[in-house]
MARMI-982064 format. One record per residue (C-alpha): residue number from 0; y, z, x. Coordinates in steps of 0.5 Angstrom, whole numbers, plus 2048, in hexadecimal, padded with zeros to 3 digits. Layout:
<recs>
+------+-----+-----+-----+
! pase !   y !   z !   x !
+------+-----+-----+-----+
!  NUM !   Y !   Z !   X !
...
+------+-----+-----+-----+
</recs>
This chain:
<recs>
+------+-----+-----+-----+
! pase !   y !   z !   x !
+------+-----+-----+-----+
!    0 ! 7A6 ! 8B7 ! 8EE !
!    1 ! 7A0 ! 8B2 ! 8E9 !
!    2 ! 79F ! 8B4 ! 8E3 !
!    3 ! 799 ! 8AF ! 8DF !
!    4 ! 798 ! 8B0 ! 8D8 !
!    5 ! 791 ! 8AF ! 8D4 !
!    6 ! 792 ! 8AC ! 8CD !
!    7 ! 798 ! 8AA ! 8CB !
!    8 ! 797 ! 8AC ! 8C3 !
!    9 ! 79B ! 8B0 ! 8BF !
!   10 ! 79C ! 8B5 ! 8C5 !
!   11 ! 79C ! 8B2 ! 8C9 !
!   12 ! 7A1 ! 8AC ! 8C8 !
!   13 ! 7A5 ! 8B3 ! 8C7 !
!   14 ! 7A4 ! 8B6 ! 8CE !
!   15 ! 7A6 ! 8AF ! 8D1 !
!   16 ! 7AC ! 8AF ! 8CD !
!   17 ! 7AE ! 8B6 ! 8CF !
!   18 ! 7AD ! 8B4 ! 8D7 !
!   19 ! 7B2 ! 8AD ! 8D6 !
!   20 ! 7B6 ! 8B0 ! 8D2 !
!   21 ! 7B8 ! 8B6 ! 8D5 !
!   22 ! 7B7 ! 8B5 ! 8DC !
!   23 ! 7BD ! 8B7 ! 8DF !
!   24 ! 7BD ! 8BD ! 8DC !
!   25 ! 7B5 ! 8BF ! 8DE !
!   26 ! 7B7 ! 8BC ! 8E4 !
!   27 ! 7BD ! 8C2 ! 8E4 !
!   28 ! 7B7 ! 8C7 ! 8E3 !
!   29 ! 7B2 ! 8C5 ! 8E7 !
!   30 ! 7B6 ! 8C4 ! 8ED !
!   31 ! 7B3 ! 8BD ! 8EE !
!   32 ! 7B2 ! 8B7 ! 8EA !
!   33 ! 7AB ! 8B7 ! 8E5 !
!   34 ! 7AA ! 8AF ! 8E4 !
!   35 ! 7A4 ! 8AC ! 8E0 !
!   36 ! 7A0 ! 8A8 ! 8E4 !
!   37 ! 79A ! 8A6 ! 8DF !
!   38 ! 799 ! 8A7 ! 8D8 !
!   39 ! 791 ! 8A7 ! 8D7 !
!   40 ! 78F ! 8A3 ! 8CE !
!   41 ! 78A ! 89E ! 8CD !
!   42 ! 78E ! 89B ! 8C8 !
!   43 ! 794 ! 896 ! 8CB !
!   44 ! 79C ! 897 ! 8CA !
!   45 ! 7A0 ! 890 ! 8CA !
!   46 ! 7A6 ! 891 ! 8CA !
!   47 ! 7A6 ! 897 ! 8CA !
!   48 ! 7A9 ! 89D ! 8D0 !
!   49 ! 7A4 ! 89F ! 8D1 !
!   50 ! 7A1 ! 898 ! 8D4 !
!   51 ! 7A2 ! 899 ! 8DC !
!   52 ! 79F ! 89F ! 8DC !
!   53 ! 798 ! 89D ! 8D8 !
!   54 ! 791 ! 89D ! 8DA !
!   55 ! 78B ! 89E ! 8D8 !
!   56 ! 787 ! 8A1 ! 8DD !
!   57 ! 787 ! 8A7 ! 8E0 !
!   58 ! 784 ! 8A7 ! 8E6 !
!   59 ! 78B ! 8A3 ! 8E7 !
!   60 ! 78E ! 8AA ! 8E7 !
!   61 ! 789 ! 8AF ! 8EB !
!   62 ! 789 ! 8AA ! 8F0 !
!   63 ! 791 ! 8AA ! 8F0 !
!   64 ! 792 ! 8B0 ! 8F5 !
!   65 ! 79A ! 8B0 ! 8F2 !
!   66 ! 797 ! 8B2 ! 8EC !
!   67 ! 799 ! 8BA ! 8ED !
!   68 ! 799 ! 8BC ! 8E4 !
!   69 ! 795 ! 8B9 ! 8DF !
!   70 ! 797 ! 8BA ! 8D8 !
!   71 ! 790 ! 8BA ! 8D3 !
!   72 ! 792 ! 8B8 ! 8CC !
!   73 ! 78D ! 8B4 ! 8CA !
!   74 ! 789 ! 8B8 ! 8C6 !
!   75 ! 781 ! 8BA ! 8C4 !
!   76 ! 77D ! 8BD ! 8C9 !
!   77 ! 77A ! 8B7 ! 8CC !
!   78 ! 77D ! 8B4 ! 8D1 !
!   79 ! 782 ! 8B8 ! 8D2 !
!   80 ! 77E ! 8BE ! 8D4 !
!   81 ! 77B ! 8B9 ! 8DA !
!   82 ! 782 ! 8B6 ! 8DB !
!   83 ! 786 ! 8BE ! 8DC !
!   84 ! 780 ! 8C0 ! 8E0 !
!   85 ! 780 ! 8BB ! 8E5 !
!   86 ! 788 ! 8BB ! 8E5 !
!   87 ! 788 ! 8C3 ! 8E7 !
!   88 ! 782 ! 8C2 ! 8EC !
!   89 ! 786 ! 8BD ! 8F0 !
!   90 ! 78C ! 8C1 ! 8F1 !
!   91 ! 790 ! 8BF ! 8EA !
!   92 ! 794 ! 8C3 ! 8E6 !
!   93 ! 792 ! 8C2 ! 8DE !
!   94 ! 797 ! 8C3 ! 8D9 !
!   95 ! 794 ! 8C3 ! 8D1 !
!   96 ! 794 ! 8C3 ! 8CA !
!   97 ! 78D ! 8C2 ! 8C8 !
!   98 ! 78B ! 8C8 ! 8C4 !
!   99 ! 783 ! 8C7 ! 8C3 !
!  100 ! 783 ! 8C5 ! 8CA !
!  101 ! 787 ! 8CC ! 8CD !
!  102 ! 783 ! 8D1 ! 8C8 !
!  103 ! 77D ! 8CF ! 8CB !
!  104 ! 77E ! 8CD ! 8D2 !
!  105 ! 784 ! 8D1 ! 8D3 !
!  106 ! 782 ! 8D7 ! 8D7 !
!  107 ! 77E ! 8D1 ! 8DB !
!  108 ! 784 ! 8CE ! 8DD !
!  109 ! 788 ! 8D4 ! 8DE !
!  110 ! 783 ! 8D6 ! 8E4 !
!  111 ! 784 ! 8CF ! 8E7 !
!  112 ! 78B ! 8CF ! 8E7 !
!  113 ! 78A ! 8D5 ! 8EA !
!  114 ! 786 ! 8D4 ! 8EF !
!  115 ! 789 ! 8CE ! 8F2 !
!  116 ! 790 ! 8D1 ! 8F1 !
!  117 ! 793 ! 8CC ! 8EB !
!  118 ! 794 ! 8CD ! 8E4 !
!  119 ! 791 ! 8CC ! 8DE !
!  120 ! 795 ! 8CD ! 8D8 !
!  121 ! 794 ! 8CC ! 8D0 !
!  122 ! 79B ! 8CE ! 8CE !
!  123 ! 79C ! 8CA ! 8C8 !
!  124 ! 794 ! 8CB ! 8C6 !
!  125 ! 796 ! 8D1 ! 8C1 !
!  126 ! 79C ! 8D0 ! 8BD !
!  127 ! 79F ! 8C9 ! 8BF !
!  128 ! 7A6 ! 8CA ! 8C2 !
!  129 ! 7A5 ! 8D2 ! 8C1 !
!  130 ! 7A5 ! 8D6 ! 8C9 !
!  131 ! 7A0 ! 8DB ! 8C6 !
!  132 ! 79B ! 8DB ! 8CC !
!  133 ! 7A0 ! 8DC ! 8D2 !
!  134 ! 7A3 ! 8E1 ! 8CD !
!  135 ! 79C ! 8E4 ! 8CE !
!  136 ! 799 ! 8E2 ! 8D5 !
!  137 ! 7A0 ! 8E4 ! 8D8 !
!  138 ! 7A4 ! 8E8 ! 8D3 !
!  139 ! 7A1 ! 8ED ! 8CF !
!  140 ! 79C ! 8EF ! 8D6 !
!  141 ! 79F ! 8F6 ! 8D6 !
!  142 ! 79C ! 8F8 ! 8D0 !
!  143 ! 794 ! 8F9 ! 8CC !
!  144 ! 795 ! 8F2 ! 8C7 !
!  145 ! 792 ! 8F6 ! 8C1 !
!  146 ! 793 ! 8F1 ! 8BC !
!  147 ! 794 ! 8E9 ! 8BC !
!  148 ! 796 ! 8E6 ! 8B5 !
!  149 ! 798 ! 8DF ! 8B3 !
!  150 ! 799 ! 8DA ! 8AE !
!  151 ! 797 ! 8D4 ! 8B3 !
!  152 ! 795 ! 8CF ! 8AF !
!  153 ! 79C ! 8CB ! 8AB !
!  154 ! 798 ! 8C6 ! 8A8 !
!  155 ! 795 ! 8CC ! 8A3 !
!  156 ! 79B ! 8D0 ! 8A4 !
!  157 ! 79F ! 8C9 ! 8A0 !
!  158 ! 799 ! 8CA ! 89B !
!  159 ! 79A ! 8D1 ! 899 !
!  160 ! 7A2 ! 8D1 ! 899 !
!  161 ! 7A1 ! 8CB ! 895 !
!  162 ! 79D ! 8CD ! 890 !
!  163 ! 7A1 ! 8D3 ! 890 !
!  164 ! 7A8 ! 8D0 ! 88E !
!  165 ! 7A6 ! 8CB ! 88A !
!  166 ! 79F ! 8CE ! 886 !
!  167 ! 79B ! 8C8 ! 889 !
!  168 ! 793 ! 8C7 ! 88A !
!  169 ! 791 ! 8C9 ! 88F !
!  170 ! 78E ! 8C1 ! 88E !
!  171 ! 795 ! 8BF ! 88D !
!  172 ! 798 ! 8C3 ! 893 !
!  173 ! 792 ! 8C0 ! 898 !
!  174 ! 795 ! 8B9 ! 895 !
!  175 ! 79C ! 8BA ! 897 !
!  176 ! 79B ! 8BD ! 89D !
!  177 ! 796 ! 8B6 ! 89F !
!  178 ! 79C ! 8B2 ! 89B !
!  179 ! 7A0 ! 8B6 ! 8A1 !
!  180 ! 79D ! 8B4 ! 8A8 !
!  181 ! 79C ! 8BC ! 8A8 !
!  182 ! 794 ! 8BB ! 8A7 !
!  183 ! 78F ! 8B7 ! 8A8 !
!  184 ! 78A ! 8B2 ! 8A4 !
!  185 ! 785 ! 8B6 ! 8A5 !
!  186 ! 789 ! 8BE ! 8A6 !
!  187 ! 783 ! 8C2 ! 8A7 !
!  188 ! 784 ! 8C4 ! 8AD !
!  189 ! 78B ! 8C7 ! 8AA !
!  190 ! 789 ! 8C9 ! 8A3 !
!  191 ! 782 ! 8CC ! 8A5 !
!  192 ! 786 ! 8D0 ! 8AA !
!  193 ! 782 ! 8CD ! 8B1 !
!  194 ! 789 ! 8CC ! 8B3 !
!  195 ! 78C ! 8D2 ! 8B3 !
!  196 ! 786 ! 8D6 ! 8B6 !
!  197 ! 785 ! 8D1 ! 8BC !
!  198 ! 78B ! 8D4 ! 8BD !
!  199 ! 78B ! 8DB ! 8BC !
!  200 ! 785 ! 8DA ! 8C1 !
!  201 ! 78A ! 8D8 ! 8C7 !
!  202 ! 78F ! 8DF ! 8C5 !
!  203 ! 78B ! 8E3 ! 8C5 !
!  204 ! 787 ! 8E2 ! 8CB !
!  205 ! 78D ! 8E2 ! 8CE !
!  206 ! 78F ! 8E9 ! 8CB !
!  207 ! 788 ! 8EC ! 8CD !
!  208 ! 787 ! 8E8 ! 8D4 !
!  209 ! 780 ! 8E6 ! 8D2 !
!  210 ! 77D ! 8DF ! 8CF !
!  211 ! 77D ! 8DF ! 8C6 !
!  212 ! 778 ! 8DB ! 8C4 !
!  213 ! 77C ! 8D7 ! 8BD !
!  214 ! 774 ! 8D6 ! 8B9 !
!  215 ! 774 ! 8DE ! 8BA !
!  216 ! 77B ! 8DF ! 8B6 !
!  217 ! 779 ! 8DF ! 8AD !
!  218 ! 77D ! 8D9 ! 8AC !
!  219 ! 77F ! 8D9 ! 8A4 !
!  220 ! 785 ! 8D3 ! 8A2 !
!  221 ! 789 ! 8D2 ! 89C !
!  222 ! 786 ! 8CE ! 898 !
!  223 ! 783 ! 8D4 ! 893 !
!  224 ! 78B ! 8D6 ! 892 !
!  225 ! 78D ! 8D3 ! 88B !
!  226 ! 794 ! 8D3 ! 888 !
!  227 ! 792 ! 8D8 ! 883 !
!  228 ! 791 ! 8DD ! 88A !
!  229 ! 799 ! 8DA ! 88C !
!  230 ! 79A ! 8DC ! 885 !
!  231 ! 798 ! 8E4 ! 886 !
!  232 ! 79B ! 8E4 ! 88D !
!  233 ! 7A1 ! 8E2 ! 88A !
!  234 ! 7A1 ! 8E8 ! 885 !
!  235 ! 79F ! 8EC ! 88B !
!  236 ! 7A6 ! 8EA ! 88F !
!  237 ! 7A1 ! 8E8 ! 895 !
!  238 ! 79F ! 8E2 ! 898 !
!  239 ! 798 ! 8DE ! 89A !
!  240 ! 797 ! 8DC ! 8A1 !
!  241 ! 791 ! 8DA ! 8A5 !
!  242 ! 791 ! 8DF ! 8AB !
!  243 ! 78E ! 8DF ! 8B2 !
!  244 ! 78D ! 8E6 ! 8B4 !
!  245 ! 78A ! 8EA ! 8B9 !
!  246 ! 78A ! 8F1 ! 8BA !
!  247 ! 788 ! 8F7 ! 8BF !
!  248 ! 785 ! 8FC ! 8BC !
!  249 ! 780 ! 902 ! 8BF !
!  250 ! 77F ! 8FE ! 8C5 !
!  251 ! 77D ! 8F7 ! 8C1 !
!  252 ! 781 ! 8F1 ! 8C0 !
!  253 ! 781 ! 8EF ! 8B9 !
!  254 ! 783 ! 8E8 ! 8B6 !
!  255 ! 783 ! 8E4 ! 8AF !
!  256 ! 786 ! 8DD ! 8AD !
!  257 ! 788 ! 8DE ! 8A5 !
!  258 ! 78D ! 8DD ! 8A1 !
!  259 ! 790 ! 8E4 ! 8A0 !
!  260 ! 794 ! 8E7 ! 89A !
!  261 ! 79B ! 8EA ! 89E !
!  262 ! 7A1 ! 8EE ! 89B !
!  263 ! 7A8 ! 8EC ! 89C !
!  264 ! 7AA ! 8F0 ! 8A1 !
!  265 ! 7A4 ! 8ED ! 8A7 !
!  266 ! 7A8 ! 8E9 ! 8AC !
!  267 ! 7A3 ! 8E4 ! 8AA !
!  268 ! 7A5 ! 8E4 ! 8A1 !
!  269 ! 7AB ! 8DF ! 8A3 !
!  270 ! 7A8 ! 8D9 ! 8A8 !
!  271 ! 7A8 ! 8D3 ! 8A3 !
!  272 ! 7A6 ! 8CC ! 8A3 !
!  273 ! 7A3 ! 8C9 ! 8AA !
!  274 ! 7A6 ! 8CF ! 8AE !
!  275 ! 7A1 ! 8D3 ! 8B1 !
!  276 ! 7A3 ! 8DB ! 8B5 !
!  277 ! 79E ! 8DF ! 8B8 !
!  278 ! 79F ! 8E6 ! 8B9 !
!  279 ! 79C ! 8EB ! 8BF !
!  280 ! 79D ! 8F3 ! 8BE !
!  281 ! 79C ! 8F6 ! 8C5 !
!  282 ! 79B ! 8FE ! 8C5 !
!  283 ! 7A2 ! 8FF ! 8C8 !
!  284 ! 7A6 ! 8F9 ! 8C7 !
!  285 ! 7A4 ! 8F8 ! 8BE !
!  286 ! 7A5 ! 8F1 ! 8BB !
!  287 ! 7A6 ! 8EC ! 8BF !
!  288 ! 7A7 ! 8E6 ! 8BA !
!  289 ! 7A7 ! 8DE ! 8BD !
!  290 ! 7AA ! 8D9 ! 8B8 !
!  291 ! 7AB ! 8D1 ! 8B7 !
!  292 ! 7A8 ! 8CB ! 8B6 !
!  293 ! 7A1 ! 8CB ! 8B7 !
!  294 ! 79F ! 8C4 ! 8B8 !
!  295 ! 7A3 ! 8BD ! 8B9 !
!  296 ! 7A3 ! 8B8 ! 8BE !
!  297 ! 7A9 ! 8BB ! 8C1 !
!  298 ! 7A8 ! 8C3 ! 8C0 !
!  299 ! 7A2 ! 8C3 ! 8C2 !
!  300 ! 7A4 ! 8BD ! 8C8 !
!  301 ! 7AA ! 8C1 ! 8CA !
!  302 ! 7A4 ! 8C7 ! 8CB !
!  303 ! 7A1 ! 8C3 ! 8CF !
!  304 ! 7A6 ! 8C1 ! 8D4 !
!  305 ! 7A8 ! 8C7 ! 8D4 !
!  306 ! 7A1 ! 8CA ! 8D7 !
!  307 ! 7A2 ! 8C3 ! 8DC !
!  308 ! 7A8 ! 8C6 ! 8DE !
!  309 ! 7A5 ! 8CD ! 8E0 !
!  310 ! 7A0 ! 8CA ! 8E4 !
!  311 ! 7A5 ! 8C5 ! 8E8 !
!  312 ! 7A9 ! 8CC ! 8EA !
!  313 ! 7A2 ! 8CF ! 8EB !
!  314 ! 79F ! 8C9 ! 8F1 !
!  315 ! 79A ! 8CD ! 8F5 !
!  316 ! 79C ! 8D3 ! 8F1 !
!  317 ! 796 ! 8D5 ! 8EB !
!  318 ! 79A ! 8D8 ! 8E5 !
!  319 ! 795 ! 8DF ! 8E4 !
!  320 ! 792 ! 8DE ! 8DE !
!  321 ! 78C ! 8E4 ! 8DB !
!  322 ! 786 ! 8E0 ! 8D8 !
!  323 ! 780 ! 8E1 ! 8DA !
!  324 ! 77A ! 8DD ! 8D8 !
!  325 ! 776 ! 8E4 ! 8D6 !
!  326 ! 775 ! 8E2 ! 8CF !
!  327 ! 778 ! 8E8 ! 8CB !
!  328 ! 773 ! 8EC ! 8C5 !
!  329 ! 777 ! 8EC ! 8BF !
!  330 ! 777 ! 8F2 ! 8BB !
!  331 ! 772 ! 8F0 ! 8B3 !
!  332 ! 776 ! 8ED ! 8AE !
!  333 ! 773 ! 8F1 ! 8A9 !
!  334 ! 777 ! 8F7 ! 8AC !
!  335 ! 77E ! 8F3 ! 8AC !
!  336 ! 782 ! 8F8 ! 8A7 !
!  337 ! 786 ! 8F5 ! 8A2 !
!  338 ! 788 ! 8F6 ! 89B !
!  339 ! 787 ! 8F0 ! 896 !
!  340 ! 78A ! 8ED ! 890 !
!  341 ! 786 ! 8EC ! 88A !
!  342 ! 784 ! 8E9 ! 885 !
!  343 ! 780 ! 8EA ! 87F !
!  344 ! 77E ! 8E8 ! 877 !
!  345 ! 782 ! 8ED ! 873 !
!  346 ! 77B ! 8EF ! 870 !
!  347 ! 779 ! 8F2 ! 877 !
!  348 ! 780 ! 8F6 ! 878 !
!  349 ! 77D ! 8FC ! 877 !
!  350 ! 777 ! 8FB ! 87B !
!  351 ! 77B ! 8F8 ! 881 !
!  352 ! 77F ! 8FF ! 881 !
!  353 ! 778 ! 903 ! 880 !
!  354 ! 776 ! 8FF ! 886 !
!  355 ! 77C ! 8FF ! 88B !
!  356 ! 782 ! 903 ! 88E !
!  357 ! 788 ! 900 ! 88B !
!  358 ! 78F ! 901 ! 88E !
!  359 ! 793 ! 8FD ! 888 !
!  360 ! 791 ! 8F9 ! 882 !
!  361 ! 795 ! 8F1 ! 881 !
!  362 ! 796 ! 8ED ! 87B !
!  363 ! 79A ! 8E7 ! 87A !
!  364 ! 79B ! 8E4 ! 873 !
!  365 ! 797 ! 8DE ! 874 !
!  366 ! 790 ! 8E1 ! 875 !
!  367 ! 791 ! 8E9 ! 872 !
!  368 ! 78D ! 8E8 ! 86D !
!  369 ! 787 ! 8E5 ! 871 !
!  370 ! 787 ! 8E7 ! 878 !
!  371 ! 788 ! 8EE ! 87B !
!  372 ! 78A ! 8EE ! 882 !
!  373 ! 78B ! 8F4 ! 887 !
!  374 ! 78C ! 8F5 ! 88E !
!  375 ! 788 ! 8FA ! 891 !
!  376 ! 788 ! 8FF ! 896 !
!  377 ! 787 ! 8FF ! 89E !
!  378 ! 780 ! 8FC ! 89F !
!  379 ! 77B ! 8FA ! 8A3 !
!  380 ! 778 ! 8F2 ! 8A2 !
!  381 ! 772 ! 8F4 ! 8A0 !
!  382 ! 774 ! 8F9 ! 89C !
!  383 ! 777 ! 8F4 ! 898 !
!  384 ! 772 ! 8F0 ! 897 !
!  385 ! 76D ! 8F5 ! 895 !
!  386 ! 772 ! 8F7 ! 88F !
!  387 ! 774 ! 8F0 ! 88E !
!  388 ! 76C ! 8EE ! 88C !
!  389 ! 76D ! 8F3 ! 886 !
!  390 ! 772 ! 8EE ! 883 !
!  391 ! 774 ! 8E7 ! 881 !
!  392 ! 779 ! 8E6 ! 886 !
!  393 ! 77E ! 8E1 ! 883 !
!  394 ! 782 ! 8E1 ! 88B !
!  395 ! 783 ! 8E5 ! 890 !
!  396 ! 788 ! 8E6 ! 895 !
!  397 ! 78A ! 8EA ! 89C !
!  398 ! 790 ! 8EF ! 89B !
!  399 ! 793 ! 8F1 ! 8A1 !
!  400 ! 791 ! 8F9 ! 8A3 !
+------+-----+-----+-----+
</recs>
């Protein structure tokens, strides 16, 4: 079976390394051989091994009837979408790990496949080399997902733990991470949280079967965290994530992209550096925690292969998955329930405890002659908001219920 690979990027120089390198062994699996016959990049390659297998024209590979997969890792919406379309319209199976072109084509896609019974599978589009999707379209099928949370941005998780263990800035912290590899020149789409929520898009439309909408998900990034909060958090014994997170309740479906002050005994407290996990709670089943590298050439490649391998086994055979194109209505963000951490100038502490319902209060050496904080009881968002508009809000963070 044909194999041809759009862009020869990151990710895609991975997944052609993964398919020639492990031939044999997929071959094993398959039953067959997978050979790579194009490798589609605008850009030329002398001397490399990609070299005999480059072109630049796509039409070259859709008008190739040996061509049965194709691997879209070029990135973007345009024209990737055009390309994946056309792909599964003509009978191609497609395999990606596109985030931004899966959250807002995938159900679109799914249908397609399903109807000319091929594949369209994103394996690699959350979580990089984490199999958090099959365990959510094929093992956790028995069970009503009630919540779906993660920490599916490593670039954000390096800059937290950082700051963390080293009291960095978050200035510092972004810095390193850029010094690193682990972001990019411009890192809004990690540090604002687009990132993450394109992703908890793609998990929970497939938790509830129904298409979710990333611009209808708040969005709230880490750039408002200070190493003052780390310095609260430490004192506190919890740690400090950017979350995705999703729930069922009463009938609606919640989601929310922040960063979240979580305790120590959350299986998501001790997932450090780069590492992403996402955890799935069924009504009968519990946690289910998934945990690895959540990006990288080969992570994210071997995902992708692996999605590849799936579709060779399943030639002619659509692998069922539950996605439709109705857009799902979620519930307001204004009644998202949560407490919060909080901080205040000391002159409004008696105020602040007038005005909310406090669970604990906090200090920490270096700001207990200037700063009340507190975390308060199970609320509402906009309840928050409401009672937060009376006081000088120094920062406030999400707390775990």
């Amino acid at each position: 079976m044909y194999v041809a690979i759009l862009g020869y990027g990151t990710v895609g120089a991975g997944v052609f390394d993964v398919l020639m390198k492990n031939k044999n062994i997929i071959a094993k699996r398959v039953g067959f051989p997978l050979d790579i016959k194009y490798v589609l990049d605008l850009r030329d390659f002398p001397g490399d091994p990609v070299e005999p297998y480059l072109t630049h024209d796509f039409r070259q590979i859709i008008e190739d009837p040996e061509v049965e997969i194709i691997v879209e890792v070029m990135g973007g919406i345009h024209p990737a979408y055009e390309f994946t379309k056309e792909a599964l319209e003509t009978g191609r199976s497609v395999c990606t790990s596109n985030k931004e072109l899966v959250a807002v084509h995938g159900a679109e896609f799914v249908e397609i496949a399903r109807s000319r019974k091929i594949n369209f599978l994103f394996e690699a589009s959350v979580g990089g080399g984490i199999p958090v999707i099959r365990q959510l379209i094929r093992s956790i099928t028995a069970d009503e997902v009630e919540e779906v949370c993660g920490i599916l941005n490593g670039t954000t998780n390096y800059m937290m733990t950082m700051m963390r263990e080293t009291g960095a800035s978050f200035e510092d912290a972004l810095k390193d991470a850029q010094a690193k590899g682990f972001a990019e020149r411009n890192p809004a789409a990690d540090i604002e949280g687009h990132d993450a929520c394109r992703k908890i898009a793609i998990l929970t439309s497939l938790a509830y079967a129904r298409q979710v909408d990333y611009e209808d998900i708040y969005t709230e990034g880490i750039v408002g965290i200070t190493d003052i909060d780390v310095l609260y958090a430490k004192a506190m014994k919890h740690g400090i994530k950017l979350l995705g997170r999703s729930y069922l309740k009463d009938g609606l479906v919640y989601a929310i992209v922040a960063p979240y002050m979580i305790r120590k005994k959350n299986p998501l407290y001790p997932v450090n550096g780069v590492y992403n996990a996402i955890m799935v709670r069924g009504n009968m089943l519990g946690d289910v925690v998934c945990y690895g590298m959540g990006a990288g050439k080969l992570p994210t490649a071997s995902a992708v292969v692996s999605d590849v391998i799936d579709a060779a086994k399943h030639r002619h055979v659509n692998i069922p998955i539950l996605w439709e194109r109705e857009k799902m209505v979620l519930g307001a963000r204004d009644d998202i329930e949560n407490k919060f951490f909080v901080r205040v100038p000391i002159a409004e502490a008696a105020k602040a405890r007038e005005i909310f319902p406090i669970a604990k209060e906090i200090s920490i050496l270096e700001c207990e002659s200037s700063e009340f904080a507190f975390v308060t009881q199970v609320m509402t968002e906009k309840e928050f908001r409401e009672k937060a508009a009376n006081l000088t809000v120094i920062n406030r963070i999400r707390y775990e219920i």
